[in-house]
ZAFIGU-185576 format. One record per residue: residue number from 0; residue in three letters; x, y, z of N, C-alpha, C in turn. Coordinates in nm, 4 decimals, decimal comma. Layout:
<recs>
<rec resi="NUM" resn="ala" n_X="X" n_Y="Y" n_Z="Z" ca_X="X" ca_Y="Y" ca_Z="Z" c_X="X" c_Y="Y" c_Z="Z"/>
...
</recs>
This chain:
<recs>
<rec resi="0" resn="unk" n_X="8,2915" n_Y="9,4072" n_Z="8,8550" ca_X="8,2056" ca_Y="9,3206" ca_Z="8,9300" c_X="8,2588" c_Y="9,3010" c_Z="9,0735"/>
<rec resi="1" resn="unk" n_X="8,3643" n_Y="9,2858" n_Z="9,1108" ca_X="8,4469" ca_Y="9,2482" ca_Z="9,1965" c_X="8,5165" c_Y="9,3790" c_Z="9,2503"/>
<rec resi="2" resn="unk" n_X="8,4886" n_Y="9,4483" n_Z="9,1901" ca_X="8,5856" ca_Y="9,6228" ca_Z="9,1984" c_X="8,5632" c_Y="9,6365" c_Z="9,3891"/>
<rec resi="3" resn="unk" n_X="8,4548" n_Y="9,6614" n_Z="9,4371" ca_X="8,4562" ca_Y="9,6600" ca_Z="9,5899" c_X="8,5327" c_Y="9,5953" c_Z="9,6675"/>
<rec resi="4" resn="unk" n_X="8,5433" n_Y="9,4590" n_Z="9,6453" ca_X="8,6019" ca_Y="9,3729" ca_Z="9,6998" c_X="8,7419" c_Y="9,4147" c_Z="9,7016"/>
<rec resi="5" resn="unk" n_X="8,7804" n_Y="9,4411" n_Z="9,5931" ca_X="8,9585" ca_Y="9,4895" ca_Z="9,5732" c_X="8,9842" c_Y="9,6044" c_Z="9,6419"/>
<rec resi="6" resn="unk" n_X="8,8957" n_Y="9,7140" n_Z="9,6304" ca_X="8,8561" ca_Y="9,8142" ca_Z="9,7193" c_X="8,9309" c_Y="9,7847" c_Z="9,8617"/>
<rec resi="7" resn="unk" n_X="8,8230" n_Y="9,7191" n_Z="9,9022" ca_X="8,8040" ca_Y="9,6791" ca_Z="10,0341" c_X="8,9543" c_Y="9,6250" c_Z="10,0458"/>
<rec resi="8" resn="unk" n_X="9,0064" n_Y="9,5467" n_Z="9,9900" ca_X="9,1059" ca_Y="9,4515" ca_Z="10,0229" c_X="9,2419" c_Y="9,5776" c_Z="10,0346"/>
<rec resi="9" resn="unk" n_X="9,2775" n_Y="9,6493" n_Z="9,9632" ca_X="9,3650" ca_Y="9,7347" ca_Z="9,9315" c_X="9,3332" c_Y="9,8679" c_Z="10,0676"/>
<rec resi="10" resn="unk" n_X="9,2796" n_Y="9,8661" n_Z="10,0957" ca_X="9,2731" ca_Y="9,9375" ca_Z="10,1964" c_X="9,2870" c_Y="9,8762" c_Z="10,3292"/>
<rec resi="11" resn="unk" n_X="9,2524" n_Y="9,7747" n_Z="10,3125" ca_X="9,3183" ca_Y="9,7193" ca_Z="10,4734" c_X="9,4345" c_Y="9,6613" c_Z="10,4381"/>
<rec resi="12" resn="unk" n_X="9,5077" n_Y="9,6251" n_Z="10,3495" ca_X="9,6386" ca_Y="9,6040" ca_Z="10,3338" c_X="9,7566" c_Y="9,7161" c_Z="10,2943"/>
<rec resi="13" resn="unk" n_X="9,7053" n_Y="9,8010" n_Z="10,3248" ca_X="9,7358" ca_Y="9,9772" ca_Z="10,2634" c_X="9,9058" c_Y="9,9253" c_Z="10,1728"/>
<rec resi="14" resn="unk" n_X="9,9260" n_Y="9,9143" n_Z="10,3329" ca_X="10,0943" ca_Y="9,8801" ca_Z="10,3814" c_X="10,2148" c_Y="9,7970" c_Z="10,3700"/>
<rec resi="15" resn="unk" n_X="10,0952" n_Y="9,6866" n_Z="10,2765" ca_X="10,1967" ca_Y="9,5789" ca_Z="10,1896" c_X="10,1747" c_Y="9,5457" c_Z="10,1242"/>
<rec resi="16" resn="unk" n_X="10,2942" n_Y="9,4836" n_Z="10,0314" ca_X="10,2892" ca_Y="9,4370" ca_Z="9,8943" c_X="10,2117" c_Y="9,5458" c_Z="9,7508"/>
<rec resi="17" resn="unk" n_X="10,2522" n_Y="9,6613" n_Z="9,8275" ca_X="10,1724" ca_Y="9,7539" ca_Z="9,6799" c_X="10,0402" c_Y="9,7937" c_Z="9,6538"/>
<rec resi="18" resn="unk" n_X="9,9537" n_Y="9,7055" n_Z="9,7720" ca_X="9,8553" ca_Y="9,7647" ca_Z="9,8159" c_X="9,8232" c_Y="9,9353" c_Z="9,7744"/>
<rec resi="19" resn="unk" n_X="9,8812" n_Y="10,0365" n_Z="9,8593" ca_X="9,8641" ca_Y="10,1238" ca_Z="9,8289" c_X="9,8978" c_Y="10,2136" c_Z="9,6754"/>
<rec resi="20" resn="unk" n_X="9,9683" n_Y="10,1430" n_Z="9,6317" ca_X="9,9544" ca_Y="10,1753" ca_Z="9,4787" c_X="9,7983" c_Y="10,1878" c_Z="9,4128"/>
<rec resi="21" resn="unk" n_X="9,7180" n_Y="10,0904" n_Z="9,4555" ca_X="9,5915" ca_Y="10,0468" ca_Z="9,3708" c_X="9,5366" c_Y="10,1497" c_Z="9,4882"/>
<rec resi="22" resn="unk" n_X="9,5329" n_Y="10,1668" n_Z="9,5835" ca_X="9,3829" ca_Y="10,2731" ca_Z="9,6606" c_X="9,4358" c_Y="10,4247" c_Z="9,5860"/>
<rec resi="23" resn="unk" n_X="9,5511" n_Y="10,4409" n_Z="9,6041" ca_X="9,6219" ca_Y="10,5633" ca_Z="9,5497" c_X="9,6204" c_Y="10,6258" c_Z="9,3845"/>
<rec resi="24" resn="unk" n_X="9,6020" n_Y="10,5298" n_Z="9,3207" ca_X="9,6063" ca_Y="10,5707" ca_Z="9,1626" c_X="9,5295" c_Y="10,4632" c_Z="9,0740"/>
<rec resi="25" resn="unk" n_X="9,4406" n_Y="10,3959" n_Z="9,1563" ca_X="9,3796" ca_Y="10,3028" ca_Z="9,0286" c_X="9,2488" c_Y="10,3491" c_Z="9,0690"/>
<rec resi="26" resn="unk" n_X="9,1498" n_Y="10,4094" n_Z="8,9407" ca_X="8,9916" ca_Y="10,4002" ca_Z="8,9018" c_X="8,9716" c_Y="10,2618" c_Z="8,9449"/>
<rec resi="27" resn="unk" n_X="8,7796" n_Y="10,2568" n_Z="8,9594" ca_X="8,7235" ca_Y="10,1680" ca_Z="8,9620" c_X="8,7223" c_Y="10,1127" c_Z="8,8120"/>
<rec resi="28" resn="unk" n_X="8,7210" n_Y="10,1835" n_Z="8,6985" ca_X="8,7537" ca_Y="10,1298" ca_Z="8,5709" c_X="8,8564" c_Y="10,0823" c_Z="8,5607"/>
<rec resi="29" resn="unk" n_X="8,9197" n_Y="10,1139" n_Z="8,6055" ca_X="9,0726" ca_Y="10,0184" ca_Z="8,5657" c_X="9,1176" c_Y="9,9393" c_Z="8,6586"/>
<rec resi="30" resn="unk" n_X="9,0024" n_Y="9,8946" n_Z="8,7786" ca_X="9,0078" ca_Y="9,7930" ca_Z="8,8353" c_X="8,9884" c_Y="9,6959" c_Z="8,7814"/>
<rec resi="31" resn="unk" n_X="8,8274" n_Y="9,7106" n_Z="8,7431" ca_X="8,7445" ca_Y="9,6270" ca_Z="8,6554" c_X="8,8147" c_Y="9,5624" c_Z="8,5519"/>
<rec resi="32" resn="unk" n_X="8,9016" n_Y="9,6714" n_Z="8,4775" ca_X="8,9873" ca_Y="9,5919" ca_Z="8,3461" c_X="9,0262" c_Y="9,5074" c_Z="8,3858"/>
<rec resi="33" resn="unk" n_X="9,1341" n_Y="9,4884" n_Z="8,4989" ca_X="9,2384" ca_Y="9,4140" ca_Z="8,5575" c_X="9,1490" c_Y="9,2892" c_Z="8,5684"/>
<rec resi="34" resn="unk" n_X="9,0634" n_Y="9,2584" n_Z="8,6313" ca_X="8,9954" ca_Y="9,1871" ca_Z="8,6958" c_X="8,8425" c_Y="9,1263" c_Z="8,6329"/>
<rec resi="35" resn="unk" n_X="8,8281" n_Y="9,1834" n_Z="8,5005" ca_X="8,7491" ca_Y="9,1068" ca_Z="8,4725" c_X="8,6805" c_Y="8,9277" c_Z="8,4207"/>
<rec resi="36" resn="unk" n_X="8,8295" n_Y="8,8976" n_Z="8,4309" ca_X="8,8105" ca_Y="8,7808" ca_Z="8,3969" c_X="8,7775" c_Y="8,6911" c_Z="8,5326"/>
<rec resi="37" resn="unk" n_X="8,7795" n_Y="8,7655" n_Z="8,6554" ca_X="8,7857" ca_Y="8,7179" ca_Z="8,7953" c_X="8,6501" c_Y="8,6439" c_Z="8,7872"/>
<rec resi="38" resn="unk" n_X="8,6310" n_Y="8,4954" n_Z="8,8592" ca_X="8,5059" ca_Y="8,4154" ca_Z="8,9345" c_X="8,4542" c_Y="8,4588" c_Z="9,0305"/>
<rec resi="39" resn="unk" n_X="8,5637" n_Y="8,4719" n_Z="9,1283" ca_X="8,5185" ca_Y="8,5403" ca_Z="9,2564" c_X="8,5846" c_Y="8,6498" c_Z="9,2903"/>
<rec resi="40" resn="unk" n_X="8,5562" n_Y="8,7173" n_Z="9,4416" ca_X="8,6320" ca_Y="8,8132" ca_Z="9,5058" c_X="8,8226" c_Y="8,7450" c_Z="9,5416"/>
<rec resi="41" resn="unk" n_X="8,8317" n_Y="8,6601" n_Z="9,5333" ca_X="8,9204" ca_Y="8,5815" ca_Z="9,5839" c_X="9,0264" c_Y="8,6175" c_Z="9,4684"/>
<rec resi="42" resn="unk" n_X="8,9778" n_Y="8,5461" n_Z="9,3391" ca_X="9,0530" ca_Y="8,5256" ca_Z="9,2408" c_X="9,0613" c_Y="8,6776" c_Z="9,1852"/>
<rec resi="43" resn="unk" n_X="9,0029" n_Y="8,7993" n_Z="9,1850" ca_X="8,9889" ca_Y="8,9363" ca_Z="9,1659" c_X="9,1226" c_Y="8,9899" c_Z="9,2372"/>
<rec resi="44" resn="unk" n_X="9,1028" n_Y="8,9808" n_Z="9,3858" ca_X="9,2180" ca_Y="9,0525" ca_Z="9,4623" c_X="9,3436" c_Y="8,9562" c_Z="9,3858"/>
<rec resi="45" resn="unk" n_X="9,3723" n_Y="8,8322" n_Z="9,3806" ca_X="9,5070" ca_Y="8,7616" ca_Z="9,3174" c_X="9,5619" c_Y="8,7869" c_Z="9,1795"/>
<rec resi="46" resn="unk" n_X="9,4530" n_Y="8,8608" n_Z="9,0962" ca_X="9,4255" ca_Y="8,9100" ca_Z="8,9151" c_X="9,4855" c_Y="9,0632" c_Z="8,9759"/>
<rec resi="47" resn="unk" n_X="9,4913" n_Y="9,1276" n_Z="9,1012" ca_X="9,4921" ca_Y="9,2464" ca_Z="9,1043" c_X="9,5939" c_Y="9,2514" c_Z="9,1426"/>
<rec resi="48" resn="unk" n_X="9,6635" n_Y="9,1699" n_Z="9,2577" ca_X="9,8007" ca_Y="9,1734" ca_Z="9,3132" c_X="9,9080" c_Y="9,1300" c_Z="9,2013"/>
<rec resi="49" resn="unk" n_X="9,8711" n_Y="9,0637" n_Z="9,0644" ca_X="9,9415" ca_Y="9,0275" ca_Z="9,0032" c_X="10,0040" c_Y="9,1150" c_Z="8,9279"/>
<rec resi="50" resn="unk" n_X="9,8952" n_Y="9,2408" n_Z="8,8947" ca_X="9,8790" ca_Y="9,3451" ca_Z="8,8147" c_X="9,9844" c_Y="9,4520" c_Z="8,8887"/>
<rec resi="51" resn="unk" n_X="9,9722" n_Y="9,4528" n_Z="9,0403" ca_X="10,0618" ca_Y="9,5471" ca_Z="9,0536" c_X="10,1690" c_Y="9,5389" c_Z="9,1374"/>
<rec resi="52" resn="unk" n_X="10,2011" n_Y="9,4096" n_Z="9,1550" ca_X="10,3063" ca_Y="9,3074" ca_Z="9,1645" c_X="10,4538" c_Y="9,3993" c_Z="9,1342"/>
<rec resi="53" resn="unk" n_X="10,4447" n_Y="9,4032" n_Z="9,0153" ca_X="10,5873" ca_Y="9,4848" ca_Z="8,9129" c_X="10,6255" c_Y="9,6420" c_Z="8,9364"/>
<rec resi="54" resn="unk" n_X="10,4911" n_Y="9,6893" n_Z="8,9905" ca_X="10,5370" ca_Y="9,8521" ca_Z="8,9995" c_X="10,5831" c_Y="9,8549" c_Z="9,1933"/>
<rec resi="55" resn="unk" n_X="10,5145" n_Y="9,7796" n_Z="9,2082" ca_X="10,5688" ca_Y="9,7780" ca_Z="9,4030" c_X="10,7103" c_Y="9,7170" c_Z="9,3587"/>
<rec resi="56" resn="unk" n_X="10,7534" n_Y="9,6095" n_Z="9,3387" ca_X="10,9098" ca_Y="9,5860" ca_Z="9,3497" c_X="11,0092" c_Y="9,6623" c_Z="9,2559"/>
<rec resi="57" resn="unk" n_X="10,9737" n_Y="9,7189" n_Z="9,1747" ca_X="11,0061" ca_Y="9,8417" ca_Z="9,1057" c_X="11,0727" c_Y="9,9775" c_Z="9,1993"/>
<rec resi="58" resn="unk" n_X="10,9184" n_Y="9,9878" n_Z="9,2508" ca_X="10,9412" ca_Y="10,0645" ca_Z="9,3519" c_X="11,0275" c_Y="10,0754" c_Z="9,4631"/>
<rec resi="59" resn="unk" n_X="11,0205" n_Y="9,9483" n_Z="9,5036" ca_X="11,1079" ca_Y="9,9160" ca_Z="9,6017" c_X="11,2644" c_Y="9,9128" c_Z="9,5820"/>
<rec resi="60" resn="unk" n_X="11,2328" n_Y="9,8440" n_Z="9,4644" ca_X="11,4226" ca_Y="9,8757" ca_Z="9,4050" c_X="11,5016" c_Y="9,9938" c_Z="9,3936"/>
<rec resi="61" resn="unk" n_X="11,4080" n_Y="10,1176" n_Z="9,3707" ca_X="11,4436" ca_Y="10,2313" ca_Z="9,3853" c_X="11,4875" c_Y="10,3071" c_Z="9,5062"/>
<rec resi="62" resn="unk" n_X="11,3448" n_Y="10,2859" n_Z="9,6164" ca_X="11,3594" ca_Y="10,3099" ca_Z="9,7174" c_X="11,5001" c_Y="10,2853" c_Z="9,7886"/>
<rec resi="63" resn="unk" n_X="11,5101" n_Y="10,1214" n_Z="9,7743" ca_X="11,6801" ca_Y="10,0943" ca_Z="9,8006" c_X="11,7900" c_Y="10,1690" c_Z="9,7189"/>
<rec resi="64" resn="unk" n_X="11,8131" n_Y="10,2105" n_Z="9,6704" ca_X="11,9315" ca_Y="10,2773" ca_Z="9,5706" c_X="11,9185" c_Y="10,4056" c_Z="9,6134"/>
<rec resi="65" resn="unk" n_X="11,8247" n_Y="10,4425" n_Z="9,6982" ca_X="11,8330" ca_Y="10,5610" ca_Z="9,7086" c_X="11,8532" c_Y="10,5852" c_Z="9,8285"/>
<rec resi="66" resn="unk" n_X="11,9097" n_Y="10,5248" n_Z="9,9021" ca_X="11,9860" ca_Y="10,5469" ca_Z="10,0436" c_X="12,1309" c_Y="10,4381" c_Z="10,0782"/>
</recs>
């Protein structure tokens, strides 16, 4: 329902917080999963950042160890 909106949001935030994780490897179906319990566009992008929250600082932890 909200899938655009996250869309939208993840692409102008490409560059932080993991953003680009979700334009890069998440379906519009497996947006939707994430986010279906969302009211609005608001609470969708915060259901979505939560979701990929763990693989960006993940990521990041690596990134560091590796220099």
């Amino acid at each position: 329902m909200f899938v655009e909106a996250v869309k939208a949001h993840a692409i102008n935030n490409y560059e932080e917080d993991g953003w680009d994780i979700v334009v890069e490897c998440y379906a519009d179906d497996e947006i939707e999963m994430v986010t279906r319990k969302a009211v609005d566009a608001a609470q969708a992008i915060a259901l979505m950042q939560e979701w990929v929250k763990p693989h960006a600082d993940f990521r990041a932890e690596i990134q560091a160890e590796a220099f």
